[in-house]
C-alpha positions in Angstrom: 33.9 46.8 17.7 30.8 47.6 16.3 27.9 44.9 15.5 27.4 44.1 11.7 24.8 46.0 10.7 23.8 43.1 7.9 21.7 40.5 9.5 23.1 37.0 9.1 20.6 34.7 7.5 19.0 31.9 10.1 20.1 28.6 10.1 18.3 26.0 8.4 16.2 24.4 11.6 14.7 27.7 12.5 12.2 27.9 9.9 10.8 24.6 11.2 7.6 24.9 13.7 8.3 24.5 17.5 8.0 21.9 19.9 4.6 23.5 20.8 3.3 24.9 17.3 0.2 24.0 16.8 0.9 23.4 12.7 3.9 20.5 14.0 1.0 18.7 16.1 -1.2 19.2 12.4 1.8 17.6 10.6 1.9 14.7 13.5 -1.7 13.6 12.9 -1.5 13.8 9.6 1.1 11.2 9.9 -0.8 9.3 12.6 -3.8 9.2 10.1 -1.4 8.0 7.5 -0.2 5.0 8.9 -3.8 4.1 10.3 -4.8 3.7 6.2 -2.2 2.4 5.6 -2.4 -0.8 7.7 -6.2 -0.9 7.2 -5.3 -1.2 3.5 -2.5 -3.9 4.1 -4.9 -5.6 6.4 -7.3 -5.8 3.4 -5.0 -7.2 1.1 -3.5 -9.8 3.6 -7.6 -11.0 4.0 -7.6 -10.8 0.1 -4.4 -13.6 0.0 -5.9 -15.6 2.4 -9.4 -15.5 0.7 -7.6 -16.9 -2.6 -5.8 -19.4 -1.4 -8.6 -21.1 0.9 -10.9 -20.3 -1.2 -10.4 -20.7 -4.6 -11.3 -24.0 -5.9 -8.4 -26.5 -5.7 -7.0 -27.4 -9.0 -4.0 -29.8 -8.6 -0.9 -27.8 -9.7 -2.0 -24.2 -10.6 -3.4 -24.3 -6.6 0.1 -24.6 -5.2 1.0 -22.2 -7.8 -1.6 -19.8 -6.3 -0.3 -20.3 -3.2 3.2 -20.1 -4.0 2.7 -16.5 -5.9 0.1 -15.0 -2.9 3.1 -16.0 -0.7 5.8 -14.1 -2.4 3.1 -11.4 -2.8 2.5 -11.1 0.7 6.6 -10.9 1.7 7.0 -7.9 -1.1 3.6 -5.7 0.1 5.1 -6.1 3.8 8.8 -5.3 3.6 7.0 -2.3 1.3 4.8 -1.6 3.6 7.5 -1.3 6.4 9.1 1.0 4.0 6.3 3.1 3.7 5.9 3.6 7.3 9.4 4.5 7.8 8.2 7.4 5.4 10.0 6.4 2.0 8.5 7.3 -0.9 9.7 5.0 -3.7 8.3 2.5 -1.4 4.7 3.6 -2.0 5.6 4.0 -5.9 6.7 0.2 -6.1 3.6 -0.9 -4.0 1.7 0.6 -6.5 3.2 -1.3 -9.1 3.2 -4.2 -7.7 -0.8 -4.0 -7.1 -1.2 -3.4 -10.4 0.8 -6.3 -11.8 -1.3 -8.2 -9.5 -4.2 -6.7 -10.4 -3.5 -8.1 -13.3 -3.0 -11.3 -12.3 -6.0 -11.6 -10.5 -8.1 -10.5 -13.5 -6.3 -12.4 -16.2 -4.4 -15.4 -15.0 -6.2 -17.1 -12.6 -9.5 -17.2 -14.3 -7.4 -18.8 -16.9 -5.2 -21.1 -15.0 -9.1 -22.3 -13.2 -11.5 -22.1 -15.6 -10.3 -24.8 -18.1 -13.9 -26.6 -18.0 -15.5 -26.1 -14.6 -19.0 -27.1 -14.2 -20.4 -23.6 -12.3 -17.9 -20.9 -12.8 -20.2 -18.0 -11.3 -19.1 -18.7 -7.5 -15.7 -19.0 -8.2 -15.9 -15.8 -10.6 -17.4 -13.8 -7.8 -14.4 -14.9 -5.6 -11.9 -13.5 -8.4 -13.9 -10.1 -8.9 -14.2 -9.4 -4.9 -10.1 -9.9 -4.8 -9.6 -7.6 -7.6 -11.9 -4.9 -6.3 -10.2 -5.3 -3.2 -6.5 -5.0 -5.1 -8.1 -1.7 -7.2 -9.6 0.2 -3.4 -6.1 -0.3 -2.2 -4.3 0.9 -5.3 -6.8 3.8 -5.2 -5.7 4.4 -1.6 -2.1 4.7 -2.3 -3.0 6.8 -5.8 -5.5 9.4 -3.9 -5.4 9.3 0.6 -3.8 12.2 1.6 -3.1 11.0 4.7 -0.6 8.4 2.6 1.0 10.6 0.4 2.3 12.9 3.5 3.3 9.9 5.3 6.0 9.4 2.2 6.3 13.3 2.0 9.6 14.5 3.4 8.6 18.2 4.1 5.7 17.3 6.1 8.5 16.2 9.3 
């Protein structure tokens, strides 16, 4: 019998880089790099939480309401986070969402819910602004790091 002079096309697997290719220890950093923004920005938002509820002037019901809503904040961002980091992409696309609904809170709600009649409202305004620029760096870390968006990239594996 003689060999088949067509060549039969390579599998699938074959196209991807080696154990020891330098471009798949590239891809690995990249990744590496990608989760270590990642939990620097989820460790700046969980110190943004924590900063509102113990220090936001107390104000007898919208304060448990504060704390109520940073809770349930806090629960969503983490299980997204963990799906981020297991490198799913409409995880990073709800995240971003979700920062900017509460973005939105942040700049419209509570200053709302607090500022009925206070006496100084500069301190406490200061304390809403530094959470919201917090909120926007992260969003702008989920909209623009590199490092992120080939975490949630499939063909960098």
């Amino acid at each position: 019998m003689e060999p088949n002079p067509q060549r039969q096309p390579l599998p699938a697997y074959a196209a991807l880089p080696r154990r020891n290719d330098p471009r798949r220890r590239r891809i690995r950093i990249s990744i590496w790099w990608g989760r270590i923004w990642l939990v620097l920005t989820f460790g700046a938002l969980l110190v943004t939480y924590y900063a509102a509820v113990r220090y936001l002037p107390p104000n007898k019901v919208n304060h448990t309401w504060l704390k109520v809503g940073c809770g349930i904040a806090v629960l969503w961002e983490s299980l997204l986070v963990i799906g981020i980091w297991m490198r799913h992409n409409w995880a990073r696309f709800i995240l971003i969402f979700l920062l900017t609904v509460t973005v939105l809170v942040f700049a419209v709600v509570v200053p709302v819910l607090h500022l009925q009649r206070p006496r100084n409202p500069k301190p406490f305004m200061d304390k809403v602004e530094a959470c919201v620029a917090v909120h926007v760096a992260a969003l702008a870390m989920l909209l623009a790091c590199k490092p992120i968006k080939k975490l949630t990239n499939r063909s960098f594996q």
